[in-house]
Z-matrix of the N, CA and C atoms (Angstrom, degrees):
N
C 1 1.448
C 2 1.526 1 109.19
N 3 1.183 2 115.24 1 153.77
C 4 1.260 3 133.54 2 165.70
C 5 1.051 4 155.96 3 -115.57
N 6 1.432 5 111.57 4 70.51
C 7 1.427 6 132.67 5 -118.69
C 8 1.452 7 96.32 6 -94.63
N 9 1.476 8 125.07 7 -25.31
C 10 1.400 9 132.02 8 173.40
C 11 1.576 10 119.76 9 -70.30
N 12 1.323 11 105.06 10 -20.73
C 13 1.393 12 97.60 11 -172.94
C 14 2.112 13 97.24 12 -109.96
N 15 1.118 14 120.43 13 -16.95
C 16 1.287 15 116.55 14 153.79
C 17 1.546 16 119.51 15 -45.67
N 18 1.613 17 109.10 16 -55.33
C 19 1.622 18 122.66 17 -157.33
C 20 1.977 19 73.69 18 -69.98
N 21 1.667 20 107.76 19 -78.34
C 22 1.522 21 93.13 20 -164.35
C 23 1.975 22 129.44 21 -27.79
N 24 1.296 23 101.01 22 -65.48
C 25 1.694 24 111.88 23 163.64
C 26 1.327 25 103.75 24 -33.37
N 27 1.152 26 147.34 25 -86.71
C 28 1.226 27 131.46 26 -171.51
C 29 1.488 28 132.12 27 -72.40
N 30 0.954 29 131.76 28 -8.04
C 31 1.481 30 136.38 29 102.26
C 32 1.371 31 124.64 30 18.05
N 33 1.794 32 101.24 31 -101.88
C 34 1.160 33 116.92 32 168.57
C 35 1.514 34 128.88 33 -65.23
N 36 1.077 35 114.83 34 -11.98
C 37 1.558 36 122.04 35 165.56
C 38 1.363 37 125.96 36 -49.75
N 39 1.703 38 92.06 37 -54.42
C 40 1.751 39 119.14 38 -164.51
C 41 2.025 40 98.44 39 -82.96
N 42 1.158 41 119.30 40 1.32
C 43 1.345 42 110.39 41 -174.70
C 44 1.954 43 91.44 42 -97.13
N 45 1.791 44 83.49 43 123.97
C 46 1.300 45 92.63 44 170.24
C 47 2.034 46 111.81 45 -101.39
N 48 1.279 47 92.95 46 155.47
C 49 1.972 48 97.14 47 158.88
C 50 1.285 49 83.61 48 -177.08
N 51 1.589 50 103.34 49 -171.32
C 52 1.469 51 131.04 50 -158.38
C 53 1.172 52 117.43 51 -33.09
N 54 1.855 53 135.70 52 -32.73
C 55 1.707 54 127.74 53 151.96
C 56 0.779 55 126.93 54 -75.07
N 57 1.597 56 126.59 55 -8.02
C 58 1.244 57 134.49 56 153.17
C 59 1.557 58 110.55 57 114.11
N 60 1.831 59 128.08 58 -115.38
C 61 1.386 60 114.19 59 -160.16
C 62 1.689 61 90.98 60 -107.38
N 63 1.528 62 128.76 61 124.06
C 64 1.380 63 147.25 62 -177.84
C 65 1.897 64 100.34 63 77.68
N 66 1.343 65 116.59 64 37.70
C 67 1.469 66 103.69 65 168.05
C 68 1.481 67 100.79 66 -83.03
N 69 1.189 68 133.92 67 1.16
C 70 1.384 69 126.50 68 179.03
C 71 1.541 70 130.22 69 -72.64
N 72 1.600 71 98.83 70 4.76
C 73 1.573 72 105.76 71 -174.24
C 74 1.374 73 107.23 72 -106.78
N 75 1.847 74 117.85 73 16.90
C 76 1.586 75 117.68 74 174.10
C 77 0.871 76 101.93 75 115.57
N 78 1.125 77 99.16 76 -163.28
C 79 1.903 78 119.78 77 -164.27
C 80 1.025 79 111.30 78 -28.99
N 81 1.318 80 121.19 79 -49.72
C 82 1.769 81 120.98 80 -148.55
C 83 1.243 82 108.56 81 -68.77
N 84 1.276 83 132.85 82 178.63
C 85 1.227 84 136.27 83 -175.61
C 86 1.815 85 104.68 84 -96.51
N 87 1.293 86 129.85 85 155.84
C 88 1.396 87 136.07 86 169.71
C 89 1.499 88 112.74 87 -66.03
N 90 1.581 89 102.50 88 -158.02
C 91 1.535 90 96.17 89 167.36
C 92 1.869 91 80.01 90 -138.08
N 93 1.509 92 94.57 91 149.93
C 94 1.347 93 103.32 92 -166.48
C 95 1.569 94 95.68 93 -86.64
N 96 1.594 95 112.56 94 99.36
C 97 1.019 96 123.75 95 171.96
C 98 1.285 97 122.42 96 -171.44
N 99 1.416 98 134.47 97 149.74
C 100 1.420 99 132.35 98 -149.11
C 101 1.691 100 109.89 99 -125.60
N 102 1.326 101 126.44 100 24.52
C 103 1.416 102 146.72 101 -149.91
C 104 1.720 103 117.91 102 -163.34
N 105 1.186 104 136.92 103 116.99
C 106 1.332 105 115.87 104 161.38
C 107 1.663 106 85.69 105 -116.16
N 108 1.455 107 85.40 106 151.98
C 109 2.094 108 105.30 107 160.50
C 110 0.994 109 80.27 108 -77.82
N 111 1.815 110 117.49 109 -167.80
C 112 1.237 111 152.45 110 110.85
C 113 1.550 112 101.38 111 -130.43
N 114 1.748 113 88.90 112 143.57
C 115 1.425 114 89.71 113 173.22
C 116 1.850 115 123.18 114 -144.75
N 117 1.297 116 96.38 115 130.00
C 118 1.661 117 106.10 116 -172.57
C 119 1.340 118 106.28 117 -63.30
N 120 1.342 119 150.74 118 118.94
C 121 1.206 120 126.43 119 168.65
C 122 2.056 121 89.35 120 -104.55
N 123 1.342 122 109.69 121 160.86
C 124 1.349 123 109.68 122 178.70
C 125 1.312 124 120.43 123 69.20
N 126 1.407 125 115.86 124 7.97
C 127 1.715 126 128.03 125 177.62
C 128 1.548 127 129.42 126 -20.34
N 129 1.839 128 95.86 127 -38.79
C 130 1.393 129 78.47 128 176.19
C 131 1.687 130 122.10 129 -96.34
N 132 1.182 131 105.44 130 24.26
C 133 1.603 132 122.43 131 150.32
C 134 1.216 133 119.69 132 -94.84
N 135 1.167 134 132.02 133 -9.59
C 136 1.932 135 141.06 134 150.06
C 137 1.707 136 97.24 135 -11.96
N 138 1.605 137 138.13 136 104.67
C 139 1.095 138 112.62 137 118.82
C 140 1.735 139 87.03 138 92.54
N 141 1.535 140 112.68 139 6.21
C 142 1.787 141 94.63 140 178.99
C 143 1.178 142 133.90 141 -99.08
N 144 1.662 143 112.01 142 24.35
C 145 1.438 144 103.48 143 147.18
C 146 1.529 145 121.00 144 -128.36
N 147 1.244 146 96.24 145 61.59
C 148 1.465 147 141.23 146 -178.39
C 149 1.561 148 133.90 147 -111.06
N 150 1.113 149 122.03 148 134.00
C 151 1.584 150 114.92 149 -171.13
C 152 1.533 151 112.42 150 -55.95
N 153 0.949 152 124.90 151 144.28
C 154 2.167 153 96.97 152 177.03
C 155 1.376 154 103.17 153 -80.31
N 156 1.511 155 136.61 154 14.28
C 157 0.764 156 135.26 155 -167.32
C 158 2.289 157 94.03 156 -93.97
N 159 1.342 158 101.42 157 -17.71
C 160 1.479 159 119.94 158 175.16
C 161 1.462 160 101.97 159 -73.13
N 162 1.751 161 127.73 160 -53.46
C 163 0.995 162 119.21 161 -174.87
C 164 1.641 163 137.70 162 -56.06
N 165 1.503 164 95.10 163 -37.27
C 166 1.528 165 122.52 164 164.16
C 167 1.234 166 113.24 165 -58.81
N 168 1.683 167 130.13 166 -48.88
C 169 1.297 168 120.48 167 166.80
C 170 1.325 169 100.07 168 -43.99
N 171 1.482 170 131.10 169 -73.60
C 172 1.302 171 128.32 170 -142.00
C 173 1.166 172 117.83 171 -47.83
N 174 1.769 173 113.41 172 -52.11
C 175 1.634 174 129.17 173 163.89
C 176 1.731 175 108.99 174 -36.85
N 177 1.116 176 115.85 175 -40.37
C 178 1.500 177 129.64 176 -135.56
C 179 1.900 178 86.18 177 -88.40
N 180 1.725 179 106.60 178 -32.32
C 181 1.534 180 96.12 179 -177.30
C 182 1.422 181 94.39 180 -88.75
N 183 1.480 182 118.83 181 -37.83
C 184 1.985 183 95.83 182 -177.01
C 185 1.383 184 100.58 183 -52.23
N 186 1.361 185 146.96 184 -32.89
C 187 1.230 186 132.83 185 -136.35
C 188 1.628 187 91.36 186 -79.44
N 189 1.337 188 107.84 187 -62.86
C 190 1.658 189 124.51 188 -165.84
C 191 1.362 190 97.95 189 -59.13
N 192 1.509 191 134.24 190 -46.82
C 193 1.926 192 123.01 191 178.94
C 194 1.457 193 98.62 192 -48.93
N 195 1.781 194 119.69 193 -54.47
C 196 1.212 195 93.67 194 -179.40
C 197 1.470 196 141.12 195 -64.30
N 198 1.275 197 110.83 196 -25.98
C 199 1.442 198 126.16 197 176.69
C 200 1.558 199 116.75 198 -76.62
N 201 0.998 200 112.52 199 -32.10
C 202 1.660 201 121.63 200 -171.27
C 203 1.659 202 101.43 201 -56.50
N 204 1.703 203 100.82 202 150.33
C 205 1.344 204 98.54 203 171.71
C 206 1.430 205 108.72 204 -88.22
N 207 1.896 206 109.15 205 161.81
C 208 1.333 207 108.23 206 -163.59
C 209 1.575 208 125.38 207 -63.53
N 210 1.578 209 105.18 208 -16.73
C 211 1.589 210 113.28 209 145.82
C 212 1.435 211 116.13 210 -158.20
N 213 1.439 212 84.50 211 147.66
C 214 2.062 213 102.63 212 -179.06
C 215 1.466 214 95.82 213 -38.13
N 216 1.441 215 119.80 214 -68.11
C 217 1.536 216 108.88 215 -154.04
C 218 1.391 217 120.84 216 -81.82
N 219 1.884 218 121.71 217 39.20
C 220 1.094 219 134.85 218 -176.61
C 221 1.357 220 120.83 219 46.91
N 222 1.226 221 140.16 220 20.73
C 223 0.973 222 147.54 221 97.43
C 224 1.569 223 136.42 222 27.34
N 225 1.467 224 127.48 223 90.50
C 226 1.706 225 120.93 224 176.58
C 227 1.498 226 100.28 225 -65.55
N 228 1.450 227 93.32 226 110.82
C 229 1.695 228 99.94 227 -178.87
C 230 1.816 229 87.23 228 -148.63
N 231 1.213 230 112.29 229 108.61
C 232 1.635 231 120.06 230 164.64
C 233 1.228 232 104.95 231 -57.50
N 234 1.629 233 108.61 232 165.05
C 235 1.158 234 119.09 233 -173.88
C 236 1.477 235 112.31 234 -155.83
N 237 1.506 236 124.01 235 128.46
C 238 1.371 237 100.90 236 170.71
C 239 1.602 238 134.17 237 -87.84
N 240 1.059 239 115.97 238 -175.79
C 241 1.989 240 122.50 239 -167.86
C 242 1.994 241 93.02 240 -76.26
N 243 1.481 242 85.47 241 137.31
C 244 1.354 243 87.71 242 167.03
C 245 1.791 244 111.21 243 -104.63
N 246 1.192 245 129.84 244 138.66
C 247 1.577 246 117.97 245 172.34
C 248 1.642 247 96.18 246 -126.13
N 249 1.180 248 122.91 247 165.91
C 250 1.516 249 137.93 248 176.99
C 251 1.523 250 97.07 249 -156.38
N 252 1.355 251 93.27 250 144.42
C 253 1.688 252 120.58 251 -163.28
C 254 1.420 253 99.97 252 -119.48
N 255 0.883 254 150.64 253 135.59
C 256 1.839 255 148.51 254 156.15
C 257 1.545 256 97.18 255 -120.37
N 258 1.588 257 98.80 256 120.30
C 259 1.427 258 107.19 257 167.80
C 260 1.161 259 119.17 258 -103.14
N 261 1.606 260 145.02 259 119.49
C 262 0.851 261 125.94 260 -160.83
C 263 1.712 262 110.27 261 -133.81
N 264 1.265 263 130.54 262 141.34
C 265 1.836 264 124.66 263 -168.41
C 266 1.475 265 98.28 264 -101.49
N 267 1.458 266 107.88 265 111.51
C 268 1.382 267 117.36 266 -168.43
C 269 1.459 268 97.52 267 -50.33
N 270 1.408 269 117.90 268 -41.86
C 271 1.714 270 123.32 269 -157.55
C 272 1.214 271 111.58 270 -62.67
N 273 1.746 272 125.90 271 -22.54
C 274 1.428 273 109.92 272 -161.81
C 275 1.741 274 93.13 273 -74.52
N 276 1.218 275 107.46 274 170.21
C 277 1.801 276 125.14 275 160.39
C 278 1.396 277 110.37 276 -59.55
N 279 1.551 278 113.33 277 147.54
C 280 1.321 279 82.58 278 175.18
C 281 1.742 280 86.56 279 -99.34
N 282 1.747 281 121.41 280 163.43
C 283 1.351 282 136.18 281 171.81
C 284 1.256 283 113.05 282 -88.40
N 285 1.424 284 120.15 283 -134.52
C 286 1.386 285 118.77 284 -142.73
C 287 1.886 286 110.99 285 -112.21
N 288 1.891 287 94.54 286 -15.99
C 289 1.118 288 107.25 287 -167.03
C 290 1.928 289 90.21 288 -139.73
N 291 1.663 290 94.16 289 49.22
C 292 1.711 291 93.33 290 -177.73
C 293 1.856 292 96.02 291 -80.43
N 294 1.632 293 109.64 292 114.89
C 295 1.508 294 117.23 293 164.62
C 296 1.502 295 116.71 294 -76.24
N 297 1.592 296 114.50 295 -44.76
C 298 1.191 297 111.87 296 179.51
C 299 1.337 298 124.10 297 -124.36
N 300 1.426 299 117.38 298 173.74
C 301 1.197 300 94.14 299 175.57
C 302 1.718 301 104.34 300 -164.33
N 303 1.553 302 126.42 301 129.14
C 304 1.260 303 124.76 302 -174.02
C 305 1.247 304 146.20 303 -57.63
C-alpha cells in the first residue's frame, strides 16, 4: 500500500485558491467547490484481505487530512471540507477480515 501518496493526493486535492477545489495540480482549472465527499460503497469489503492493521492506517490518514492545518509552513492557504461516506449491506456475513460493520 501506499499510504504516502494517498495522505499526499488528498492533501493536495482539498487545497483551494483561484480554480478552486484540486486547482493545485496546475494549469487546469478546479471545480468551484469548497467540500469533497468520498464515498465507500460496499465498506464492509474495505481492505478485506488485508491486515486490519491496513484498515486503521486508512482511517488514520482521513483522520489527519481532516485535522491537519491547511499548511505545514503556517501559511494562509484555504482548504476544502473533507466528508467520507461508508456504505455498508447489513446482510452480507461478516468474513475473516470484517473491519466494519452497519
Amino acid at each position: 500500500m501506499n499510504w504516502d501518496a494517498l495522505d499526499e493526493c488528498l492533501y493536495e486535492l482539498l487545497v483551494l485558491s483561484d480554480g478552486g477545489l484540486g486547482s493545485y495540480y496546475g494549469e487546469r482549472m478546479g471545480r468551484r467547490a469548497r467540500s469533497l465527499v468520498v464515498t465507500v460503497a460496499d465498506a464492509e469489503h474495505l481492505l478485506a484481505n488485508e491486515p486490519p492493521q491496513a484498515f486503521e492506517t486508512f482511517l488514520a490518514i482521513f483522520g489527519q487530512i481532516a485535522s491537519r492545518p491547511a499548511d505545514p509552513l503556517g501559511r494562509d492557504i484555504p482548504r476544502g471540507q473533507l466528508f467520507v461516506l461508508f456504505s455498508a449491506d447489513p446482510t452480507n456475513p461478516p468474513g475473516p477480515h470484517y473491519h466494519l460493520s452497519a
